[in-house]
ChimeraX commands (.cxc) that place a marker at each C-alpha (Angstrom):
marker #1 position 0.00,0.00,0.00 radius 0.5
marker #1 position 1.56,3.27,-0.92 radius 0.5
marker #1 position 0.97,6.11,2.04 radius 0.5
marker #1 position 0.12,9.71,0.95 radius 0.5
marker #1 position 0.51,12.68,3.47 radius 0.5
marker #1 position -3.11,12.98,3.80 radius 0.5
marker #1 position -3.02,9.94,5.16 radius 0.5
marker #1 position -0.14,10.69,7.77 radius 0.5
marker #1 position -2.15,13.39,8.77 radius 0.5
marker #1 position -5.06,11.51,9.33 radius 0.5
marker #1 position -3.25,9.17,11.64 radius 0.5
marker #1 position -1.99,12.06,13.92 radius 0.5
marker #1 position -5.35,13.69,13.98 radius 0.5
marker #1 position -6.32,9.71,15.41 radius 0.5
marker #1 position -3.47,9.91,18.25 radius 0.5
marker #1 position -1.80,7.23,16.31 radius 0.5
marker #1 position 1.74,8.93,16.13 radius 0.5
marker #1 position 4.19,6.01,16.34 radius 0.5
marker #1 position 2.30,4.55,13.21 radius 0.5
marker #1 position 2.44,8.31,11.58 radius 0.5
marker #1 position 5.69,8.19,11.76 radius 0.5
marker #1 position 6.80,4.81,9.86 radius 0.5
marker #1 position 3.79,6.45,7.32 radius 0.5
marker #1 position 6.32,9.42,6.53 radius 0.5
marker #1 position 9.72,7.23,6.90 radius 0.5
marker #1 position 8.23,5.60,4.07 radius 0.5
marker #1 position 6.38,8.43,2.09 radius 0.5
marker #1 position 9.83,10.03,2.20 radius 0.5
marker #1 position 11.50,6.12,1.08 radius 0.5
marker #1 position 9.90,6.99,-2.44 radius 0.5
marker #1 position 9.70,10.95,-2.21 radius 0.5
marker #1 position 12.76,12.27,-0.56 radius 0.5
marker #1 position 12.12,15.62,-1.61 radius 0.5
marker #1 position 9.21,16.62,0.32 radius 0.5
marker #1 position 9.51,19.16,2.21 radius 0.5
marker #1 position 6.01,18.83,4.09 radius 0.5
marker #1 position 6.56,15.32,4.98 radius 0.5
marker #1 position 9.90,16.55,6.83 radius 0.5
marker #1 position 8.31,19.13,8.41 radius 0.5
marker #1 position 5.64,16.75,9.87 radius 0.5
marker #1 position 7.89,14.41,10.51 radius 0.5
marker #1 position 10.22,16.66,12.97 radius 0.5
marker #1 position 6.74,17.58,14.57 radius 0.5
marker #1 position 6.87,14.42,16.00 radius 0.5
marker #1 position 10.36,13.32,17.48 radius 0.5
marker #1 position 11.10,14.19,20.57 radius 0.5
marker #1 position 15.05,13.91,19.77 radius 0.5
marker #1 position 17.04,17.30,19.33 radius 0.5
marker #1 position 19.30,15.60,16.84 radius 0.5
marker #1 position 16.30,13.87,14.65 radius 0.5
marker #1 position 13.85,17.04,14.64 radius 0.5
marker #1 position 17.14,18.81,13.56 radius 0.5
marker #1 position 18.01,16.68,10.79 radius 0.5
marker #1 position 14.31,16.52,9.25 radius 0.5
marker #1 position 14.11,20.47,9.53 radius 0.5
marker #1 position 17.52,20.49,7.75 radius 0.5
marker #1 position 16.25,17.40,5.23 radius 0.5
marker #1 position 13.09,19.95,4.24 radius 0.5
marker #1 position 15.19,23.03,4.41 radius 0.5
marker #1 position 17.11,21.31,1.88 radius 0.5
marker #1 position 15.11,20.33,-0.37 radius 0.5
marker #1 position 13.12,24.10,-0.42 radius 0.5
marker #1 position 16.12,24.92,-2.50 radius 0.5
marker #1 position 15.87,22.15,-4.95 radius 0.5
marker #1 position 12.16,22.95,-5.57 radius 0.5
marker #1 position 13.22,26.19,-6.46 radius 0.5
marker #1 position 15.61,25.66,-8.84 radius 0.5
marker #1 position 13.38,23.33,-10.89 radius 0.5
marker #1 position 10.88,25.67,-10.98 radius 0.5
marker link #1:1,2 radius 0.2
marker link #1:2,3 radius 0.2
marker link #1:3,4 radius 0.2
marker link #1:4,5 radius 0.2
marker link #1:5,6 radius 0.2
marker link #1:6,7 radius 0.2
marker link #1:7,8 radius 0.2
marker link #1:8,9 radius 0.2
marker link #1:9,10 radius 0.2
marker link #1:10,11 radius 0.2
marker link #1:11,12 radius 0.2
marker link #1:12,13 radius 0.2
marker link #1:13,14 radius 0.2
marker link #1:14,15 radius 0.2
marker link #1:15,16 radius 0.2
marker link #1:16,17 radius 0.2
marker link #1:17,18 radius 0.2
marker link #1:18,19 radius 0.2
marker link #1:19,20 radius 0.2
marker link #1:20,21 radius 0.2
marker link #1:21,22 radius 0.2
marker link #1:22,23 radius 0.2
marker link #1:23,24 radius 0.2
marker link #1:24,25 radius 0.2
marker link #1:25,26 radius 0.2
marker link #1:26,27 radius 0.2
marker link #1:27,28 radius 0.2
marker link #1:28,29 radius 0.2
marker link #1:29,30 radius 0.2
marker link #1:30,31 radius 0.2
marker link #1:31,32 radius 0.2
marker link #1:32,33 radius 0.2
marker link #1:33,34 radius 0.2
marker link #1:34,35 radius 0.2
marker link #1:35,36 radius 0.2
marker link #1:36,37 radius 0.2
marker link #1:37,38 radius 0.2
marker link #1:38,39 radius 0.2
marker link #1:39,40 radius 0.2
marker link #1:40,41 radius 0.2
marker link #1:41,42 radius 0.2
marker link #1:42,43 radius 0.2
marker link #1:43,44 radius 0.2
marker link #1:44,45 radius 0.2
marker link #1:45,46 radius 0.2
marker link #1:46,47 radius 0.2
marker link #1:47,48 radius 0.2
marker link #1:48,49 radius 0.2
marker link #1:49,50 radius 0.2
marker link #1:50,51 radius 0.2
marker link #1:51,52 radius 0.2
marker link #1:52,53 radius 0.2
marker link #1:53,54 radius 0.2
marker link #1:54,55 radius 0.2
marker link #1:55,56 radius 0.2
marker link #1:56,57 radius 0.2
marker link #1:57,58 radius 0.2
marker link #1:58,59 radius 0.2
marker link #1:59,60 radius 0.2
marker link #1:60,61 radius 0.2
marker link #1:61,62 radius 0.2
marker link #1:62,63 radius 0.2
marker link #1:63,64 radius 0.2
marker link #1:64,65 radius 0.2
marker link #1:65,66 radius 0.2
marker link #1:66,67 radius 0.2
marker link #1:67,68 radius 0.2
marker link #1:68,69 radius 0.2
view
């Protein structure tokens, strides 16, 4: 089954974070680039280090989008 971020979001709206989580790891397995995903994603660790590397990971990626526009 392939996960879409509406359906990451859904699962946080239903309290279900852990399984929000593996949803995004593997939305951003097959889409790497997207920023909103990170962004989400850092919403929910709780680790300095991890919520710093996915703000970083869509931070990244915001310049990519631009230059392919």
């Amino acid at each position: 089954m392939t996960i879409n971020f509406e359906q990451a979001l859904q699962l946080i709206q239903a309290n279900e974070t852990a399984k929000a989580k593996q949803a995004l790891v593997k939305l951003l397995k097959i889409d790497p680039n997207n920023k909103e995903a990170w962004i989400l994603l850092a919403s929910l660790e709780s680790a300095p280090k991890a919520k710093a590397y996915c703000l970083n990971r869509a931070h990244a990626n915001e310049g990519s989008h631009e230059r392919q526009a």
